[in-house]
C-alpha positions in Angstrom: 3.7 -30.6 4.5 1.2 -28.2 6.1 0.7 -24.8 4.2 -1.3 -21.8 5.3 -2.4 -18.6 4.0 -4.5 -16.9 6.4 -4.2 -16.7 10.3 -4.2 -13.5 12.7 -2.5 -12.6 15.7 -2.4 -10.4 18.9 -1.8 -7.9 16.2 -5.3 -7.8 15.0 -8.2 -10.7 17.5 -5.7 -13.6 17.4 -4.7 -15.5 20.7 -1.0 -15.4 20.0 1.7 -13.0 19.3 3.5 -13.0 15.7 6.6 -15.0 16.6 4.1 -18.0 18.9 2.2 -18.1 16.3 4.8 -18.7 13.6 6.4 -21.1 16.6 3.7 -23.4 16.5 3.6 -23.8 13.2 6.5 -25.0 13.1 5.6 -27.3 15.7 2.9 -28.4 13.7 4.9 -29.3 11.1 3.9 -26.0 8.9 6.0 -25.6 5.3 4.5 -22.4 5.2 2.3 -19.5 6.9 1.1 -16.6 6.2 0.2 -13.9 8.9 -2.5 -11.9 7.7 -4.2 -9.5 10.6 -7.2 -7.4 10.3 -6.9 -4.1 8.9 -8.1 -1.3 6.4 -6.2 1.3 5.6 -5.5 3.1 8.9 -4.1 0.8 10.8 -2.0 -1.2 8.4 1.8 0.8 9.0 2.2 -0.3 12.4 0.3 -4.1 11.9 2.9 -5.1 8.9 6.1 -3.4 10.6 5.4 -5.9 13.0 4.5 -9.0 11.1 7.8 -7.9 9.0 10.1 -8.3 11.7 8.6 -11.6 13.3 8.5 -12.9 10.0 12.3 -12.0 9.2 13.5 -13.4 12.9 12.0 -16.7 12.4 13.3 -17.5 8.5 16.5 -16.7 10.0 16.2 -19.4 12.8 13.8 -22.0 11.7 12.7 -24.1 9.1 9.8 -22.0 7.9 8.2 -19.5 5.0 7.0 -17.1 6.9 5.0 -14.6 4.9 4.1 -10.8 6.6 0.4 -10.0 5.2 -2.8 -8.4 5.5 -6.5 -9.5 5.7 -8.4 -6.6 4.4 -11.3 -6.8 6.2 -15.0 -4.8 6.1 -14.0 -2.1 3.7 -15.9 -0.5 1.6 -15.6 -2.2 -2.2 -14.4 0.8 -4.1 -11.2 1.0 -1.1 -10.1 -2.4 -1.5 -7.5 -1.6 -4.4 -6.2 1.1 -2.9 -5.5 -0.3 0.1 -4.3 -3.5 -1.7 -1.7 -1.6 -3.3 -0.7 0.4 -0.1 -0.3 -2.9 1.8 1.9 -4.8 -0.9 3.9 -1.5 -1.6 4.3 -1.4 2.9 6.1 -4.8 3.0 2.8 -7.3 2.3 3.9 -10.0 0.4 0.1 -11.7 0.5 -3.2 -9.6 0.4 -6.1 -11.6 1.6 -9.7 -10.2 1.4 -12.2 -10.9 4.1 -14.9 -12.2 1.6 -18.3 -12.5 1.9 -18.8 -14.8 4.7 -22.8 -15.4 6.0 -21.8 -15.2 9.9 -20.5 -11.6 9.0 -22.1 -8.4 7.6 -19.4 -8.5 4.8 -20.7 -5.4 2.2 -22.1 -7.1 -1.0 -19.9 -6.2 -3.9 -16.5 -7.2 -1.8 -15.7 -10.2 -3.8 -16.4 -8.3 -6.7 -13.9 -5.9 -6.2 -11.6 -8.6 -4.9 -11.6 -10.6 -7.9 -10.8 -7.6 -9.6 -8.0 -6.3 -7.8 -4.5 -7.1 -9.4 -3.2 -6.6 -5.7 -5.1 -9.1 -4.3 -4.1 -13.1 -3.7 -6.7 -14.9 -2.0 -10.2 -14.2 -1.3 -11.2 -15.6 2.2 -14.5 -17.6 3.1 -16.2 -15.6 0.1 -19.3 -17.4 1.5 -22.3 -17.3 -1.3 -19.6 -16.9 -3.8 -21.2 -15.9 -7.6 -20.7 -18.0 -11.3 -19.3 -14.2 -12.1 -17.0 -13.8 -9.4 -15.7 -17.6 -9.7 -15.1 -17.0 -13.7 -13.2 -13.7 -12.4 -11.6 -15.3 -9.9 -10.1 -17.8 -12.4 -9.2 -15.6 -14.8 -7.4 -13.1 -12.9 -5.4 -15.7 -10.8 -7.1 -15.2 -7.5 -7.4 -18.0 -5.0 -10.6 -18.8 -3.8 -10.4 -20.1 0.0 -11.8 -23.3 1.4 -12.2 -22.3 5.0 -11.4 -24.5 8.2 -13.0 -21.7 10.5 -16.4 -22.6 12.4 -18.8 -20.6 10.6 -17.0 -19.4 7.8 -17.1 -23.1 7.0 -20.6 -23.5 6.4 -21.0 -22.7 2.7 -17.3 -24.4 2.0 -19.4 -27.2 -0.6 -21.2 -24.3 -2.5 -18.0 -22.6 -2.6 -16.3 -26.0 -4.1 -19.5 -26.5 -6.6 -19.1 -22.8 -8.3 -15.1 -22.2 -7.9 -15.1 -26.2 -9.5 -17.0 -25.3 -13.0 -15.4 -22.0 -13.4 -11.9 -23.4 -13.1 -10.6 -21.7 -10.1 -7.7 -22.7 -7.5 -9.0 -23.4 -4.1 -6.4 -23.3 -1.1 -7.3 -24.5 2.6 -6.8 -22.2 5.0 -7.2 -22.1 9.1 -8.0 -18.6 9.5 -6.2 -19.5 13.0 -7.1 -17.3 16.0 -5.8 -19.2 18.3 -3.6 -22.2 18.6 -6.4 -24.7 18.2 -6.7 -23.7 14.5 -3.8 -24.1 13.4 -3.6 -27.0 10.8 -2.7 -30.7 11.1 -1.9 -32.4 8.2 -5.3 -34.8 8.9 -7.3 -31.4 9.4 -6.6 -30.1 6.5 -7.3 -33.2 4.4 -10.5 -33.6 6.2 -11.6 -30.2 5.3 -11.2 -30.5 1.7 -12.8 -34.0 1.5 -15.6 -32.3 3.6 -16.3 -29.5 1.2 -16.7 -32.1 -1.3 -13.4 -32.0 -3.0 -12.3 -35.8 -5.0 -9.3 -36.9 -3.6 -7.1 -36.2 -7.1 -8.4 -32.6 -6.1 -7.2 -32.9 -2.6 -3.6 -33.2 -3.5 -3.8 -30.2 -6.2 -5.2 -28.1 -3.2 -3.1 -29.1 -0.1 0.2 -28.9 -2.1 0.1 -27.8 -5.9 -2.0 -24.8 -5.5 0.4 -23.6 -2.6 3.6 -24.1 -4.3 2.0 -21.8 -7.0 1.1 -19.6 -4.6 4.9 -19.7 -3.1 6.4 -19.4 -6.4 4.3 -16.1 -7.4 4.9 -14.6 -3.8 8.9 -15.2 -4.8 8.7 -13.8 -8.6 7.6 -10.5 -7.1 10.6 -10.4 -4.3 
């Protein structure tokens, strides 16, 4: 079972619209995705009407979770928990946060604030990510990302190092943009194993975090 947090769509600089997207997960053999576009606080109404509706149409007809989201992306630090708590209280049921990634001019102090933000559920690529953050990260419940995207990918074994002392729960994630990234079972394996993950670890990751994930996303409705 394939399980995904963290993909975008025509709705944001994916390939695919909402509904393909979710279709070809399926295909794919996907338990689970999340869509999770781009956006900051003045664009997010429309973006999660949208992913609402998809979302809603294809539980009703397939054999999928899908999850309507949003992946905060290149806001200023102090916005992110307002616009974490605008998104979950618009229909969100998963707030990602585009972390610090070193391919990107991500504002330092992002995965700071991410950490800190009740609001907040995973925290994407979070590239050079700190012993403080990680130590947040696991304290606050916050799921640190293991990322299959090219470039985001690159610091995936320091990530694994820090998140691994300070106790946090890592989640693979394709940060699809177009179909190519969705997940296969193999991929996803492969990633973990690459960022230097044991193989008891790999199984916690692929399906234990993800159920916890699931389960928290259901307690809240």
């Amino acid at each position: 079972m394939i399980y995904d947090f963290h993909t975008q769509t025509t709705l944001s600089d994916g390939d695919l619209s909402p509904i393909e997207q979710i279709r070809r997960a399926v295909v794919n053999g996907y338990a689970a995705i999340a869509l999770t576009d781009h956006a900051g606080l003045a664009d997010s109404e429309h973006v999660l009407k949208s992913l609402v509706a998809a979302c809603e149409t294809a539980r009703r007809y397939w054999n999928i979770i899908a999850i309507p989201g949003l992946e905060l992306t290149h806001l200023p630090p102090a916005a992110i928990p307002e616009a974490a708590r605008w998104a979950r209280s618009h229909g969100a049921r998963l707030v990602v946060v585009h972390g610090e990634t070193i391919v990107e001019p991500v504002l330092p102090g992002t995965n700071h604030a991410a950490v800190l933000c009740p609001d907040v559920d995973i925290l994407g690529h979070p590239g050079l990510l700190s012993d403080e953050d990680a130590r947040l990260a696991a304290a606050s419940g916050v799921f640190i990302e293991i990322s299959a995207r090219k470039g985001h990918s690159f610091t995936n074994g320091h990530v694994v190092v820090v998140g691994r002392q300070a106790g946090v729960r890592f989640l693979v994630n394709s940060d699809a943009h177009d179909p190519e990234d969705l997940l296969t079972g193999e991929f996803a394996q492969a990633v973990a194993l690459g960022a230097g993950l044991h193989q008891p670890e790999v199984i916690e990751v692929l399906q234990d975090n993800p159920l916890l994930l699931l389960e928290r996303i259901r307690q809240r409705g």
